[in-house]
C-alpha positions in Angstrom: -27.0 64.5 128.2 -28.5 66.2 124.7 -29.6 64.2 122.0 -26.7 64.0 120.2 -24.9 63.0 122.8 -26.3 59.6 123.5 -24.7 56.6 123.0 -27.7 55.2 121.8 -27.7 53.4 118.4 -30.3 55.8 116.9 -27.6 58.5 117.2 -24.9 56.4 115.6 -27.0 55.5 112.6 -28.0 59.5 112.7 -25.6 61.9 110.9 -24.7 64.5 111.5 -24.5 67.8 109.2 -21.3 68.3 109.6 -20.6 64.5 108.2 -22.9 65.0 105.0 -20.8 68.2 104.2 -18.0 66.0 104.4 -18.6 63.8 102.3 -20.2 66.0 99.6 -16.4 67.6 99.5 -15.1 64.1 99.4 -17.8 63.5 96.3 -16.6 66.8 94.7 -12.8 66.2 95.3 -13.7 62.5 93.4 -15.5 64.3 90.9 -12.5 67.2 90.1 -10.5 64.1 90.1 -12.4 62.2 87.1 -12.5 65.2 85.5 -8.7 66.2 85.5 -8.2 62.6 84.5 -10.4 62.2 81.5 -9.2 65.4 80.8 -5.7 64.5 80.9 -7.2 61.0 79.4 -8.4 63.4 76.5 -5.3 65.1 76.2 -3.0 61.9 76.2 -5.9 60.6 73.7 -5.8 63.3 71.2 -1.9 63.3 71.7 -1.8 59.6 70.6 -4.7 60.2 67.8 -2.1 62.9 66.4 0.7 60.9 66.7 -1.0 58.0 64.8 -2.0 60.6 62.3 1.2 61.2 61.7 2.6 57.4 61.7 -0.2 57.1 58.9 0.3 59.5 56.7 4.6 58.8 57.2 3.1 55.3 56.3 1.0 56.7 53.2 4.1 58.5 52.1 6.4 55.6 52.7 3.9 53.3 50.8 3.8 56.0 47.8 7.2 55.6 47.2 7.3 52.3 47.6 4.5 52.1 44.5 6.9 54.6 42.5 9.9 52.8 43.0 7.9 49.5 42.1 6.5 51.6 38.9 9.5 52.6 37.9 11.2 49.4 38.1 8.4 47.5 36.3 9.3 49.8 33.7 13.0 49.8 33.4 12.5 45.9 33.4 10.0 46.0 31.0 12.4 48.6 28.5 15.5 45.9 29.1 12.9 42.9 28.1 11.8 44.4 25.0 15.4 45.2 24.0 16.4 42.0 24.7 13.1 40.7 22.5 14.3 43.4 19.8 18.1 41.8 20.2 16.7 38.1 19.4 14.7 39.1 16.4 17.7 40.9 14.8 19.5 37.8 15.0 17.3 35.5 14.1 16.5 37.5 10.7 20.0 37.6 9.7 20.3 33.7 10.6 17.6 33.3 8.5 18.6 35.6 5.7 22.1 33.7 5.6 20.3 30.7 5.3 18.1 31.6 2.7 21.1 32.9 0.8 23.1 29.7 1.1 19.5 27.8 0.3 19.0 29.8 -2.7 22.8 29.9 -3.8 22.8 26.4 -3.3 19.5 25.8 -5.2 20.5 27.9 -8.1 23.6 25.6 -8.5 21.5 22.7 -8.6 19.6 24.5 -11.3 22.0 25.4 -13.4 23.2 21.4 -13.0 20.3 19.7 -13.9 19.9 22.6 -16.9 22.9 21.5 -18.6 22.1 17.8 -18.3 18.6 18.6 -20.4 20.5 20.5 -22.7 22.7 17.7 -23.5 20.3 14.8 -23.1 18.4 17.0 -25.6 21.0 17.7 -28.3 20.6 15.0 -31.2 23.0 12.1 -31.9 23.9 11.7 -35.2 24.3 7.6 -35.7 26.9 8.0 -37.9 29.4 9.7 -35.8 28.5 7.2 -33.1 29.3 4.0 -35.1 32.0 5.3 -37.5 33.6 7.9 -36.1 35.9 10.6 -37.9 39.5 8.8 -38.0 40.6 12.5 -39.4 41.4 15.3 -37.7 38.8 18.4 -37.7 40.5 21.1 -39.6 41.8 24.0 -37.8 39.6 27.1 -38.4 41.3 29.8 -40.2 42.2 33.1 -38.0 41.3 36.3 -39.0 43.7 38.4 -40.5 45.9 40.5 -38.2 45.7 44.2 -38.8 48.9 45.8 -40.0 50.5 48.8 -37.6 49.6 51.9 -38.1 52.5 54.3 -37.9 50.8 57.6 -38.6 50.5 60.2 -36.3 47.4 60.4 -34.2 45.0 63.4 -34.3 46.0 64.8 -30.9 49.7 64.8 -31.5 48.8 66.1 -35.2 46.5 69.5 -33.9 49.7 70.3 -31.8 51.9 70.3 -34.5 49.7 70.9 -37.2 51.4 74.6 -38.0 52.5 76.4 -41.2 54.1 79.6 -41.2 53.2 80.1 -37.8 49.5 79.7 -38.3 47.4 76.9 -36.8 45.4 74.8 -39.3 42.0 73.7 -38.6 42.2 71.0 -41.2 44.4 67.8 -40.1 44.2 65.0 -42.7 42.8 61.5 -41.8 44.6 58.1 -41.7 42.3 57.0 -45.3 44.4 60.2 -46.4 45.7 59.1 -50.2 47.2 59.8 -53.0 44.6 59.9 -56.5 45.9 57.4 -59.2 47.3 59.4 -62.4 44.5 57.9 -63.9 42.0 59.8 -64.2 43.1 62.6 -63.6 41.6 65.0 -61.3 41.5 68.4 -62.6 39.9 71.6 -61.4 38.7 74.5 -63.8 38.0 78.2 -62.5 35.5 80.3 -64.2 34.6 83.4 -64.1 31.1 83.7 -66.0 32.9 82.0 -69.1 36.0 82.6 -69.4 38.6 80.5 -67.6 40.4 81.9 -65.3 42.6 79.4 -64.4 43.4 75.1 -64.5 44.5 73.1 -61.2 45.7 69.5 -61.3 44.5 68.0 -58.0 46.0 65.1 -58.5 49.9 66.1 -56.8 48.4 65.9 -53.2 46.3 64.2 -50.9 44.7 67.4 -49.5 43.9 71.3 -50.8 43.2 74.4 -48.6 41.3 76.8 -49.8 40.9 80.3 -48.1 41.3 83.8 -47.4 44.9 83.3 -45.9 47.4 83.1 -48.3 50.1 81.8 -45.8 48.2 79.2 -45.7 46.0 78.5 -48.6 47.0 76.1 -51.2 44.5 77.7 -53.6 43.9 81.7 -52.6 40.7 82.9 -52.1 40.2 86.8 -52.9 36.8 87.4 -52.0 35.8 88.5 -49.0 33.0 86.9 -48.3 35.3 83.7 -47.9 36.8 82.4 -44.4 40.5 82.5 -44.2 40.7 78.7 -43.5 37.5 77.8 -45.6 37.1 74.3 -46.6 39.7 71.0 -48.1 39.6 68.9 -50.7 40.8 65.6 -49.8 41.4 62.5 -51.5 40.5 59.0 -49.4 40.7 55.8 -49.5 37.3 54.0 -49.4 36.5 50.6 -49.2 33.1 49.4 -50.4 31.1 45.9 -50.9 29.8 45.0 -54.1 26.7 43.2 -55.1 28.8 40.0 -55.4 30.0 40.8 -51.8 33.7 41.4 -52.9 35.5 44.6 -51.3 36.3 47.1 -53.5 39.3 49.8 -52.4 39.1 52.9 -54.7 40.7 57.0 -53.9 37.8 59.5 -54.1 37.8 63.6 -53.9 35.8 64.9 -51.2 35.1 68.2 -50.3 34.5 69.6 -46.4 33.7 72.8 -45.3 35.7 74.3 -41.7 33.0 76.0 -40.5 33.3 79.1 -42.4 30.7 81.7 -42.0 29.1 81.7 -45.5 29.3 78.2 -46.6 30.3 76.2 -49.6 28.0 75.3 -52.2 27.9 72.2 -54.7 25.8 72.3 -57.7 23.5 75.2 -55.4 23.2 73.3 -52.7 24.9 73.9 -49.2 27.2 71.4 -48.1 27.1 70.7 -44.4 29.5 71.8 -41.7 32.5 69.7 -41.0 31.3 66.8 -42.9 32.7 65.2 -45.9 30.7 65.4 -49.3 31.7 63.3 -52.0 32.3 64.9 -55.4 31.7 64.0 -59.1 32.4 64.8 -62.4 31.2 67.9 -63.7 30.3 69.0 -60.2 30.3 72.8 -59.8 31.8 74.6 -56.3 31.0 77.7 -55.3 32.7 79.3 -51.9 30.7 81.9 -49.9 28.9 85.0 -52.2 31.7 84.6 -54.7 30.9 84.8 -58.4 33.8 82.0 -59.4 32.8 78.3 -59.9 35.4 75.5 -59.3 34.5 72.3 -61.8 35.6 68.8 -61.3 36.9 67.2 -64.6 38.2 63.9 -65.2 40.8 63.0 -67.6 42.4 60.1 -69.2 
């Protein structure tokens, strides 16, 4: 019997070859083993890692919103407060506007009050109306005057009617429109350097047209440097105020010129458009470049 083959306990502890290859393969299998695990370990590890990744950044993204949504309802609830701020000061200016108005209304009425008790407080008393007072009536004061009707036509209704022989006057006469007293009498002599041409008695109407336009024209004018409708003569009632203060109601000629295109002239100087110019005794009228003078005379 070999070596090996003993059943002595030396050969049992002994091992053999064969048994340490054995058990390196069994080392190697527990060694491919550990590495296939950690590997799969690595793989389930980095599987989970990802899938965390992912559960955090859903959870980032999740929160995000959550912020925006939080944002945006701090400031819809903060636009709502603020018109609900701007609401209550509205009102409460026009509460306070209405009670300053009745304040002031109301203080103005009180000050208008206590106003008219100083004014009368402060009027004197007269002592003799308080102890003997007037057993007479006050007399009544007298009323003015009422102003008579006026019948004539107005100036309006007068331009529209205001024709003769088919031709429109410029001239319409006023209401003071009169008639000269015979005395004096109103009398107007034409010359012609000297030598009288001709004697008119103003005194047989209230007005006199003089012009170019004979359909027209209560006294013709030939020249023509004269207007056809040139200027009027009118008599008119004036009232005046004395130095005593009386009124005094007298009919005096005046002259007015229509607008005509070389004038009229009194004693040289130009009378103004449209305008009535009082005349005089002895005053001389010229009309446009014409050589004739027209004197006023009075007579008894």
């Amino acid at each position: 019997m070999g070596r090996w083959d003993s059943p002595s306990p030396t050969r049992a502890r002994s091992r053999s070859p064969r048994d340490n290859t054995k058990r390196d393969g069994k080392r190697d299998d527990r060694r491919d083993r550990d590495r296939d695990s950690q590997k799969k370990r690595s793989r389930w590890e980095d599987e989970d890692e990802k899938d965390d990744g992912k559960r955090g950044g859903r959870e980032r993204e999740s929160g995000r919103e959550r912020e925006r949504n939080r944002e945006y309802r701090d400031r819809e609830d903060k636009g709502r407060r603020e018109k609900d701020q701007d609401r209550e000061r509205d009102r409460d200016r026009d509460r306070r506007r209405r009670d300053d108005g009745g304040s002031s209304r109301r203080d103005r009425d009180r000050d208008r009050g206590s106003n008219r008790d100083d004014e009368r407080r402060r009027r004197p008393r007269s002592r003799s109306k308080d102890r003997n007072p007037p057993s007479q009536d006050p007399e009544p004061e007298e009323a003015p005057p009422k102003e008579a009707p006026n019948f004539n036509r107005t100036t309006h209704l007068v331009s529209e009617t205001n024709t003769l022989n088919g031709v429109v006057l410029k001239y319409v006469e006023p209401s003071e429109s009169r008639l000269p007293p015979p005395s004096p009498l109103h009398r107007l002599y034409v010359f012609k350097s000297s030598e009288i041409l001709e004697t008119i008695t103003l005194s047989t109407r209230t007005a006199w047209l003089f012009g170019r336009d004979r359909l027209v024209a209560d006294v013709p004018i030939d020249h023509p440097s004269a207007s056809k409708q040139h200027a009027v003569i009118q008599f008119r009632f004036i009232n005046k105020v004395n130095e005593y203060g009386e009124r005094e109601g007298k009919v005096k000629p005046y002259i007015i010129d229509l607008g005509s295109a070389n004038g009229t002239t009194v004693n040289g100087d130009t009378v103004p458009e449209k305008r009535y110019f009082e005349l005089k005794e002895k005053d001389v009228i010229m009309f446009g470049h014409s050589t004739r003078e027209y004197i006023l005379m009075l007579e008894n």
